[in-house]
N, C-alpha and C positions, 0 to 999 in steps of 0.2 A: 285640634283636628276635627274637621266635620264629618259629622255621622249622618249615614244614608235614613231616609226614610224607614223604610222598615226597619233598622236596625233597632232606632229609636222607640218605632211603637212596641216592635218588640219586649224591650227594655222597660219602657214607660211602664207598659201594662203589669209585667211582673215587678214589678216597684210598687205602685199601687196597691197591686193583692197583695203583696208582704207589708203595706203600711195602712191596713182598712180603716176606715173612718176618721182618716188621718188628715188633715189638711195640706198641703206641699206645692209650696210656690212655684208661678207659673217662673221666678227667678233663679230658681233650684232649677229647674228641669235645662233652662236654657242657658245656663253658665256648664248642665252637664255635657249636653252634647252639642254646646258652642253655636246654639241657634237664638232667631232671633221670637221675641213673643209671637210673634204672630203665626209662625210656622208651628211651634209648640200650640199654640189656641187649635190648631188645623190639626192636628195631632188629637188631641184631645179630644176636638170633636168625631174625630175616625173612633176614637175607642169609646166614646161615650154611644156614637149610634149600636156601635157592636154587641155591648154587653146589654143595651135594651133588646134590639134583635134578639139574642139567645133567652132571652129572658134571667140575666145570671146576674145582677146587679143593676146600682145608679150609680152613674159617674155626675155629679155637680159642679160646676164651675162658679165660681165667687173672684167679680169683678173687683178694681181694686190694686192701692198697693199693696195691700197688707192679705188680698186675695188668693185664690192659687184653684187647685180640685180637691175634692175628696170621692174617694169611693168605698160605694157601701156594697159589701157584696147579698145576694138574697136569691131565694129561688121564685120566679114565675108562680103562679098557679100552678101550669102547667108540668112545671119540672119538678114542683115539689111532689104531686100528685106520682108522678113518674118515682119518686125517692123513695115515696111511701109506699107503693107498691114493691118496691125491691125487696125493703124492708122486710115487709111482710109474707114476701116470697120466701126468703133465706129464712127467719124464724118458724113458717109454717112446717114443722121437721119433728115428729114423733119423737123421734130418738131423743131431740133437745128437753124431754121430761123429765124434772129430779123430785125425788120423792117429795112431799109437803106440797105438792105444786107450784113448786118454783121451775123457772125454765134457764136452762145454758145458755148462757152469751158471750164467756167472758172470749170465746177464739171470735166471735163477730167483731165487738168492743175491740179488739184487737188488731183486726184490718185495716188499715190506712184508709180505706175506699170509701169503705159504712162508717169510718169515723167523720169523715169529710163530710157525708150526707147528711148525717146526726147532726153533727157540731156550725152545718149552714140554714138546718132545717130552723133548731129552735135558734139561732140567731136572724132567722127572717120573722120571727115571732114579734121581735123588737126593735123592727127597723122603725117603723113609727109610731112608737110607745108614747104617752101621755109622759110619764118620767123614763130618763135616762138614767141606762143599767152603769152603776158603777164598780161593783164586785161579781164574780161567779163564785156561786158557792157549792159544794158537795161534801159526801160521805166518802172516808178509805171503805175500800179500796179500788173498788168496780167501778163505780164512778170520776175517778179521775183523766181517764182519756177523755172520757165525753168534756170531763169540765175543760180539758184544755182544750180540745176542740172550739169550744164554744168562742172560750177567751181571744182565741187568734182571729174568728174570725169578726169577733166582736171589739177585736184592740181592746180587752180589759184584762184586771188581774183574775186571778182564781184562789180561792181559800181552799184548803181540805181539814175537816172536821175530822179529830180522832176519835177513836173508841177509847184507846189508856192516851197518857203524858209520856209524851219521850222528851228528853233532857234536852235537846236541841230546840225544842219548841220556847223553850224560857218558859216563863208564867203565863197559866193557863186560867181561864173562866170553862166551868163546869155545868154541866145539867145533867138531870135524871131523866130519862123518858120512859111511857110502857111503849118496845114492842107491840104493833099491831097485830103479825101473826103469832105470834107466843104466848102474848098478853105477858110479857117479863120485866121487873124492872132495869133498864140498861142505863149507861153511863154517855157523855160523848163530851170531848173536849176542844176545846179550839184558844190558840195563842192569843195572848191580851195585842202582841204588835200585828195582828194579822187584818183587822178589820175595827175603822173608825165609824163613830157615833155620829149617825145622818148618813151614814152610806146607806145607798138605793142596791140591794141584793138581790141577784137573781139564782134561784137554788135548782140543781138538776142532778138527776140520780140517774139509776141505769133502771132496775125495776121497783115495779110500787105496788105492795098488798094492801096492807090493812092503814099503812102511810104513815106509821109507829114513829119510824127514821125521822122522816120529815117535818113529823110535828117536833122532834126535839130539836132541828135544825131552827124550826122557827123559835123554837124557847130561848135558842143563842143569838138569835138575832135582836131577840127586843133585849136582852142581859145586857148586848153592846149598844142598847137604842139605836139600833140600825134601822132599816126597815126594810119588808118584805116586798118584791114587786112581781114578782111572778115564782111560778112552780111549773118545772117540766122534767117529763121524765121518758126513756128511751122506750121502754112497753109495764104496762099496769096489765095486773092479775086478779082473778077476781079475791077481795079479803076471806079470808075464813069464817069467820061470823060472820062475812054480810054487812059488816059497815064499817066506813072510812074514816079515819081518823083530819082529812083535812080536805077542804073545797078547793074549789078554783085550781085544778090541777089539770093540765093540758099533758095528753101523751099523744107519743109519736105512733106508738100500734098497740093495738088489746088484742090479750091473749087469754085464752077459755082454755081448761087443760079438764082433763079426767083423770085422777090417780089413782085407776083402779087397778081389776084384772088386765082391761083394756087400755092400756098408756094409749091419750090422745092430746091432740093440741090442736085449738084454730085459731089463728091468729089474724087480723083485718086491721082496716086504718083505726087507730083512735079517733081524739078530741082533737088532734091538732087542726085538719084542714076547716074542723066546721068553726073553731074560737080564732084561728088566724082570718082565712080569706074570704067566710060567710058575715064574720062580725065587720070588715073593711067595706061590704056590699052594704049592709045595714048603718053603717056609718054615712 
C-alpha cells in the first residue's frame, strides 16, 4: 500500500531519532512505505533541510548500494546555549542546599525534559570527536539517567560502576579510590563482562567536588586497558580543599554554594560551551 507524503516523513523522521547514528538503507525505507528511491532521496532531503534549520541535528546521506542516511542528532550553538540556561535556571534554587555543599538534583535528574537536554547536550560534545565514543560509563546511583540518556542519543552501551558486588554482576575487577570531599578510602566495582580492553570510554556523572569518584572510575578503566576519552559531568562544585583530583573535565553548569548561616547558591554555565563550540571556532 502506498503511503502519503507526510505520512512517511513523519515516520521516517521518528525512525531516525530512535536509530541515531545508525546507518539505514535508502532500501529499508522504500520496501517500507513501497516507494521508489528517488521519492525517499526527496524525503530525506525535506528532513535533512529541517533539522539543519532548527539547528537539532545532521542528517547525511551515503551514496551507493551499500549506502543509505544516518542521523546524528546535536544541539546548535544556539539551542545548546538556550539548554544551558534552563539549566541553570532550574538549579539556581536556595532551597536545593544540602549540608557539606552538596546540591539536590536527584527530582531534576528525574524529569524526562532536563534528562533530554543533559543527555543531547554532552552527546553534542562528541559528535565530531578525534576518537569515536564506544562505552558510556558512570557511578550508582545518581548518574545513571544521565548515563542513559547519553547512550540513546549516542546509539552506545552504558556501564554502571558499583560501590559493593552484587551476585548478579558475576566476577568483578576492583579498585580503591580516596574520596575527594572526605578524603576517605572507598571501594568501587564493575563486572569483568561489562567493558572490553581498547574500548574508547566516555565517563559522566551527575555532580563533581573534589573528582575523588572519578579518579577511581579512571583507575577501572586502565585495570580493563580501556581507555579514557572524555569526562563530563551535569554541575561541578566547588572541592573542599580547593584542588581537583582530575583535568580535562567539562561541566554542563557551576555552582558556588554558601553553607553557612546564610544557605546560598549561584549557579551559571560551566566549561561546556567554551571546550565544545569556542574549541570548534579555534579548530
Amino acid at each position: 500500500m502506498k503511503i502519503r507524503r507526510s505520512n512517511r516523513l513523519v515516520d521516517m523522521t521518528r525512525y531516525l531519532l530512535e536509530h541515531p547514528r545508525s546507518l539505514v538503507s535508502l532500501k529499508f525505507f522504500g520496501e517500507r512505505y513501497d516507494s521508489a528511491k528517488s521519492s525517499i532521496s526527496e524525503d530525506l532531503g525535506i528532513v535533512k533541510h529541517t533539522f539543519q534549520t532548527w539547528g537539532q541535528g545532521r542528517l547525511e546521506t551515503i551514496p551507493g548500494a551499500s549506502g543509505g542516511a544516518v542521523l546524528t542528532p546535536f544541539y546548535s550553538k544556539e539551542n545548546a546555549q538556550a539548554a544551558i540556561n534552563n539549566l541553570v535556571d532550574r538549579v539556581n534554587d536556595d532551597s536545593r542546599l544540602l549540608p557539606g555543599g552538596y546540591v539536590y538534583l536527584s527530582d531534576l535528574i528525574g524529569q524526562p525534559e532536563i534528562l533530554r537536554q543533559i543527555g543531547k547536550l554532552i552527546a553534542t560534545q562528541y559528535v565530531d570527536a578525534d576518537v569515536d565514543v564506544d562505552v558510556i560509563m558512570t557511578v550508582e546511583t545518581k548518574g545513571i539517567p544521565i548515563a542513559q540518556s547519553v547512550a540513546m542519543y549516542m546509539n552506545k552501551p552504558f556501564v554502571i560502576v558499583r560501590n559493593s558486588s552484587h551476585i548478579t554482576e558475576g566476577p568483578t575487577v576492583s579498585v580503591n579510590y580516596v574520596s575527594g570531599s572526605v578524603q576517605r578510602i572507598k571501594k568501587m566495582e564493575l563486572s569483568r563482562r561489562t567493558l572490553s580492553a581498547g574500548a574508547n570510554v566516555l565517563v559522566v556523572d551527575d555532580f563533581m567536588k573534589g573528582g575523588g569518584t572519578i579518579n577511581g572510575m579512571k583507575s577501572l578503566i586502565k585495570e580493563f586497558d580501556a581507555n579514557l576519552v572524555g569526562i563530563t559531568v551535569f554541575a561541578e562544585g566547588r572541592p573542599v580543599n580547593g584542588q581537583r583530583l582530575v583535568d580535562n573535565c567539562t561541566s554542563l553548569i557551576k555552582v558556588e554554594t554558601k553553607d553557612g548561616t546564610e544557605k546560598k547558591i549561584a549557579a551559571q554555565a560551566g566549561s561546556f560551551m567554551e571546550n565544545v563550540f569556542d574549541k570548534k571556532v579555534e579548530n
